[in-house]
C-alpha positions in Angstrom: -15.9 -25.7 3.9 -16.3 -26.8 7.5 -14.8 -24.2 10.3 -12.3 -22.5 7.8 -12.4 -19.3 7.3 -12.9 -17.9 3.7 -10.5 -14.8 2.4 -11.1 -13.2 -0.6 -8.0 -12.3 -2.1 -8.2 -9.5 -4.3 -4.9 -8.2 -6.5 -3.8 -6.9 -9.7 -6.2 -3.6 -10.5 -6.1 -0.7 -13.1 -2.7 0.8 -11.4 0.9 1.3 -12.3 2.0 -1.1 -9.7 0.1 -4.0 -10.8 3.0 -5.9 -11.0 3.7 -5.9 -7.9 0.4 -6.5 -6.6 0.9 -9.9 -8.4 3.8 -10.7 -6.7 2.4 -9.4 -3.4 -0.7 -11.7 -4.2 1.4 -15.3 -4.9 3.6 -14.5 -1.6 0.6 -14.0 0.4 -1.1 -16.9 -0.8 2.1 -19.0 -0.2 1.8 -18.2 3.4 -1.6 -19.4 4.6 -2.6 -21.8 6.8 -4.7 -24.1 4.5 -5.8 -25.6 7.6 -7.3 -22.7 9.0 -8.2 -20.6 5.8 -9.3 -20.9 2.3 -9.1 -18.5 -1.0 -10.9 -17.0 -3.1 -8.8 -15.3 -5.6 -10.5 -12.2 -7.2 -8.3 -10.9 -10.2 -8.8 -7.1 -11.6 -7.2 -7.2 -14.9 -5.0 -3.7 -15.8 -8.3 -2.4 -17.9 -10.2 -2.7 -14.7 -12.3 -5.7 -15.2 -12.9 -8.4 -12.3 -12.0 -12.2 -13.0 -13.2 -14.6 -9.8 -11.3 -17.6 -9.8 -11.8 -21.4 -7.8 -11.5 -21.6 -4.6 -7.9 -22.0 -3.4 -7.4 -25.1 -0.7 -3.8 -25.2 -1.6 -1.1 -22.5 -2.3 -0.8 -21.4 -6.0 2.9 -22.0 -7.9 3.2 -19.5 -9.7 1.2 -15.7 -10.6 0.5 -17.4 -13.5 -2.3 -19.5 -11.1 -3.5 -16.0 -9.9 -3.3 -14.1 -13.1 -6.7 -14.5 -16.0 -5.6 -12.2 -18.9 -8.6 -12.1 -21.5 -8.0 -12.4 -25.1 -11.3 -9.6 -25.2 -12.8 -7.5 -23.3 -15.9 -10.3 -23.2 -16.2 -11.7 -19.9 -16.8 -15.0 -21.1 -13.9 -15.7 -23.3 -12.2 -19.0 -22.1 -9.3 -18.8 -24.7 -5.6 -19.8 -22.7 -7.4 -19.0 -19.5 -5.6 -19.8 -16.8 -8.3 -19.5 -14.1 -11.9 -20.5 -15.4 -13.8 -17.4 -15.5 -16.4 -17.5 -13.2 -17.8 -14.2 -14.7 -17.6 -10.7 -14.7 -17.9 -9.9 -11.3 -20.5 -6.7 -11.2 -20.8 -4.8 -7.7 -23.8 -6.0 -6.9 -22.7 -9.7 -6.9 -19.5 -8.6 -5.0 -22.1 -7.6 -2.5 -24.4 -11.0 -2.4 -20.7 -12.2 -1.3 -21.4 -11.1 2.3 -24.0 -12.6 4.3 -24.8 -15.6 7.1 -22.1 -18.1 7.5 -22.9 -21.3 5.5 -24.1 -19.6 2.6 -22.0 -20.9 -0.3 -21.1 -17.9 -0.9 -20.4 -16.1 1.9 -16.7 -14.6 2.1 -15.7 -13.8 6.0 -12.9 -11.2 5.2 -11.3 -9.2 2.0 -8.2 -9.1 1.4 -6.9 -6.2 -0.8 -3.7 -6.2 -2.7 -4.0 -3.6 -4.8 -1.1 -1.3 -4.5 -1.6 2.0 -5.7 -5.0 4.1 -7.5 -8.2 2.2 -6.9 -7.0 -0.3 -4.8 -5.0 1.8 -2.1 -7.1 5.4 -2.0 -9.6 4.0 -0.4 -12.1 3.4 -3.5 -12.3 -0.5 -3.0 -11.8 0.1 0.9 -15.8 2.3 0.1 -17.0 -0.7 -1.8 -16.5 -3.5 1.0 -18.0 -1.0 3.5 -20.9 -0.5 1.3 -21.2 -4.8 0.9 -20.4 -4.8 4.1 -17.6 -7.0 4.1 -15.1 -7.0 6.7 -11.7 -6.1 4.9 -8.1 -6.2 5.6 -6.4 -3.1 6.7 -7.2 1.2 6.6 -10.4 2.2 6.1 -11.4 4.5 3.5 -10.3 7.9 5.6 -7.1 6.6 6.6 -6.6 4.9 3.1 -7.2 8.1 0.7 -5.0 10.2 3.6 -2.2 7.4 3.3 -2.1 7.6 -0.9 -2.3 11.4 -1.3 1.6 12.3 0.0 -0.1 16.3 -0.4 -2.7 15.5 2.3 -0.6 13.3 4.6 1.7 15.8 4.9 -0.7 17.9 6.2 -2.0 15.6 8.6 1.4 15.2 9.7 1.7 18.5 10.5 -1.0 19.3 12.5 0.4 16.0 15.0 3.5 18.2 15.0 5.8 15.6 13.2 9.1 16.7 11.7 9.2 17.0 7.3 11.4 18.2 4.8 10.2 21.0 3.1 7.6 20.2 -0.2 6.0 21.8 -2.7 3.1 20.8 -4.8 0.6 22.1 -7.7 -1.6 20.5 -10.3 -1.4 19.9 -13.8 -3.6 22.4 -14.5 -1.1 24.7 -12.5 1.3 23.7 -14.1 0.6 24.3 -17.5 -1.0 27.5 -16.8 1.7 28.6 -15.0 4.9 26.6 -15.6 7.5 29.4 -14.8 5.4 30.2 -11.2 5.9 26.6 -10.4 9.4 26.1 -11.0 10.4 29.0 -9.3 8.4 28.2 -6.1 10.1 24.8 -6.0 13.4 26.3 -6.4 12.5 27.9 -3.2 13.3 24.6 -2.0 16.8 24.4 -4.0 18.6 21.2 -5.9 18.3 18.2 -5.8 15.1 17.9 -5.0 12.7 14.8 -6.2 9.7 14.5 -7.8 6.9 12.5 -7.0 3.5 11.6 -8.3 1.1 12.8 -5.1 -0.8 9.6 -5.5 1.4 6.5 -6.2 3.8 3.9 -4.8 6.4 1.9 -5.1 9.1 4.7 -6.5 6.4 4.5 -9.6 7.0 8.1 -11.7 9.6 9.5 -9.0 13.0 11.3 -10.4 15.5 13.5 -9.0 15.9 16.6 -10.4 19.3 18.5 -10.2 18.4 21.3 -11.9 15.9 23.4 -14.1 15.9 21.1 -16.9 15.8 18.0 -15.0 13.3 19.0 -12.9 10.5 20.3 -15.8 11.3 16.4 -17.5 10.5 15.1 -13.9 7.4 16.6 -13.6 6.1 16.0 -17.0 7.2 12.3 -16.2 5.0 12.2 -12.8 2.2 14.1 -14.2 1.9 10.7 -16.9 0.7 8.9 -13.4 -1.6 11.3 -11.5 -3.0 15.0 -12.0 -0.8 15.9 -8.6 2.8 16.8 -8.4 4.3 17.0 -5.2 8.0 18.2 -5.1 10.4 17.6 -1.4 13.7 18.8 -0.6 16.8 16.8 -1.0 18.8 15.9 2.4 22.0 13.5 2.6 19.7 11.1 5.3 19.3 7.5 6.1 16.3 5.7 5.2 14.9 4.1 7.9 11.1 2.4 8.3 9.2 0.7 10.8 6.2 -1.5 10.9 3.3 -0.6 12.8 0.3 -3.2 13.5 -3.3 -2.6 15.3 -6.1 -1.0 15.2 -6.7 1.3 18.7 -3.5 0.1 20.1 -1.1 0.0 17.5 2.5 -1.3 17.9 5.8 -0.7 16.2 8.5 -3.3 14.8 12.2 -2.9 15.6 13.4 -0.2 13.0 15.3 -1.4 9.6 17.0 0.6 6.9 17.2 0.7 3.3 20.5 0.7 2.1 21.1 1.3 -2.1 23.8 1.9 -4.5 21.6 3.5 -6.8 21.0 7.2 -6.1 17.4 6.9 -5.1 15.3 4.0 -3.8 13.7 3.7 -6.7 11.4 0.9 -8.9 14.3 -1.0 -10.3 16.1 -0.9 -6.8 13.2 -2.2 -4.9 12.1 -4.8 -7.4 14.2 -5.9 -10.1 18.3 -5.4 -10.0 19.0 -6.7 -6.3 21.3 -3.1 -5.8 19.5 -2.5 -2.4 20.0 -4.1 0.7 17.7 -4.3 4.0 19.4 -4.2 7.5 17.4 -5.0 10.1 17.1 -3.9 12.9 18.9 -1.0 11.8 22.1 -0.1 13.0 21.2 3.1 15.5 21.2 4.2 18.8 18.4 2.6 21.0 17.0 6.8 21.4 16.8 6.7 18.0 14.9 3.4 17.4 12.9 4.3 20.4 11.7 7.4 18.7 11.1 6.1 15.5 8.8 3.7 16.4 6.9 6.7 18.6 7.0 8.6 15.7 5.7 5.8 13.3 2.6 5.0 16.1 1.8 8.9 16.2 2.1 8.8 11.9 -0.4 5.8 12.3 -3.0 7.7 14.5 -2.7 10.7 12.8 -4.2 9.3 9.5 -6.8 7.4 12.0 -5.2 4.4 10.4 -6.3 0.3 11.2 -4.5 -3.0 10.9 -1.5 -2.1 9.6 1.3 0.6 7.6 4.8 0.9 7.4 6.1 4.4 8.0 9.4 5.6 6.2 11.8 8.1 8.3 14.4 10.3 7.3 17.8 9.8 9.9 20.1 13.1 8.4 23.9 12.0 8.9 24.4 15.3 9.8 23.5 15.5 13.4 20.8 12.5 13.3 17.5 14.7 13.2 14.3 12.6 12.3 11.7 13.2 9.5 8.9 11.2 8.7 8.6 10.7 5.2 5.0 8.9 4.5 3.5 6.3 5.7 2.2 3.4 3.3 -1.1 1.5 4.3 -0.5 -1.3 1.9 2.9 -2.1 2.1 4.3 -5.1 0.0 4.6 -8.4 1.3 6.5 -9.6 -1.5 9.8 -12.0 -0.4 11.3 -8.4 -1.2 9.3 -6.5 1.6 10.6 -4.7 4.6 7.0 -4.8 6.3 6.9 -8.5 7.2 10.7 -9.0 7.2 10.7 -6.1 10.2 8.1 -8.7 12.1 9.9 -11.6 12.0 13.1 -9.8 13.4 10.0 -8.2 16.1 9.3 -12.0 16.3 5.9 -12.7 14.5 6.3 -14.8 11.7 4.6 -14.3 8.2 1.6 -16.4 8.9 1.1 -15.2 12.2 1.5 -11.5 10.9 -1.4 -12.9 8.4 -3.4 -14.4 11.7 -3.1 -11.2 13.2 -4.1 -9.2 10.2 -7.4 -11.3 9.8 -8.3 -10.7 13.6 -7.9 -7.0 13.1 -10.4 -6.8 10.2 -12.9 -8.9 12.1 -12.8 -7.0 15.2 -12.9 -3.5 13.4 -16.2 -4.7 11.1 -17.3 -5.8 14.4 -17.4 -2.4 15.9 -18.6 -0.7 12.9 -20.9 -2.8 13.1 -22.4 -2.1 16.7 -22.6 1.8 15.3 -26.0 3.5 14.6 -26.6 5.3 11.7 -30.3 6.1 11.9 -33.5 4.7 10.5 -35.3 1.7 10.8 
């Protein structure tokens, strides 16, 4: 191994955006320094079940080099496997992963990326502080803040950031009390859209233009999480920013999301090429200046480390900002705004990856020096 520094790579999960943490894996694995850093892919399987793979000294080809789908739900079947199964990896073993350099199996840094539930809440963030691994990005706090849109909203709030108006209410609310629901979202008036609380990528989101559509759009985000949250429709810009750090974060030049589809939605951010990404985004140098104040202030607010990309509201009207949410696990597929916003910011994707490793170190580091009583 000699002086290299060993990332475990960790993608796929039990989450509706597994797909894209696939692609997000394979463009991250493209873009390391195989001189400075090798791999270790770890591969959670849709049901939830860990596949280790070799050690990576060279990029992969294809997700089909990152991706182990078993023909059972037995551990050790070998049938068309793609990457020899190691095992089922167990938490305990996970945990034997840390430990003095030199050990052959000693892992310096995680790298998670898992978009969405289990991988982005802050659930595997609790499992690497428990092995005490240093990992890649938000801790658990800022992590379970940054996925619940219900409870980042809040948090928002009490920094005395701008928001649309929202709504939200459980499925048990909601089936208790389906008519008290609508009604207080139609507080809010039409269109409005519709958005599991804890879930990315556009996954489950509709706009609803009236009663009808707007009981179909909840029944369709209640399929992805047990919280609804419902926001008010404004004719705006989408505009996001990068921000990078961990005590002194710092902001990309803005971009914008530009779509011919109604919404930015699954299909428009991953599959039919109808959006386009202009950066830096064409607006007054006031306006970029506060976005990226805004997105630091977003950042801090959630206590968040290493890195998120916050997504702003610019309304046409008379160009008021909004902070929409902020995302601690943004993509970094060739598709991504996150990385594509630092290299116009000037930091390429590999030192954006560089910088990203030293961030995790830094912030275990500190935890680290912490006392938590006992022996």
């Amino acid at each position: 191994m000699g002086n290299k520094i060993r990332v475990g790579l960790v993608y796929g999960g039990r989450s509706g955006e597994h797909e894209v943490s696939l692609q997000t894996a394979l463009a991250v694995s493209k873009a390391f320094d195989y001189d400075k850093y090798e791999l270790i892919p770890f591969y959670i399987t849709p049901k939830g079940q860990w596949r280790s793979g070799p050690l990576l000294a060279a990029p992969p080809a294809s997700v089909a080099q990152l991706q182990y789908t078993p023909q059972s739900d037995s551990a050790s079947s070998t049938d068309n496997a793609i990457l020899p199964v190691l095992q089922g990896i167990t938490e305990s073993e996970l945990v034997q992963t840390s430990g003095n350099r030199g050990d052959a199996g000693t892992i310096d840094v995680m790298f998670p990326l898992l978009h969405g539930t289990f991988g982005e809440d802050g659930t595997i963030q609790g499992l690497f502080e428990m092995a005490g691994l240093p990992y890649v990005g938000a801790g658990v706090l800022a992590s379970s803040v940054g996925m619940d849109k219900v409870m980042m909203k809040k948090m928002f709030a009490q920094a005395g950031l701008p928001q649309v108006g929202y709504r939200y209410f459980i499925k048990h609310h909601w089936q208790k009390n389906r008519e008290q629901c609508v009604e207080n979202v139609e507080e809010l008036g039409y269109p409005c859209f519709v958005k599991p609380a804890n879930l990315g990528s556009s996954v489950g989101v509709s706009k609803a233009r009236n009663r009808e559509e707007l009981i179909a759009a909840v029944d369709e985000a209640l399929r992805y999480d047990r919280k609804v949250i419902v926001e008010e429709f404004i004719d705006a810009r989408e505009i996001e920013v990068s921000v990078l750090g961990n005590d002194e974060p710092r902001a990309s030049v803005p971009g914008e999301v530009r779509t011919s589809s109604e919404f930015y939605d699954y299909k428009a951010k991953y599959t039919d090429g109808k959006s386009e990404m202009v950066i830096p985004a064409d607006i007054p140098p006031e306006t970029a200046e506060a976005v990226r104040f805004m997105a630091v202030e977003a950042f801090r607010s959630i206590d968040g480390s290493g890195l998120c990309r916050a997504d702003f509201f610019l309304r046409r009207s008379d160009g008021a900002l909004f902070i929409n949410e902020v995302n601690t696990l943004p993509g970094f597929t060739p598709y991504s705004m996150y990385p594509l916003m630092w290299k116009e910011s000037g930091l390429s994707y590999r030192e954006l990856l560089d910088t990203l490793i030293q961030l995790a170190v830094e912030r275990h580091a500190e935890r680290q020096s912490l006392e938590y009583g006992g022996e």
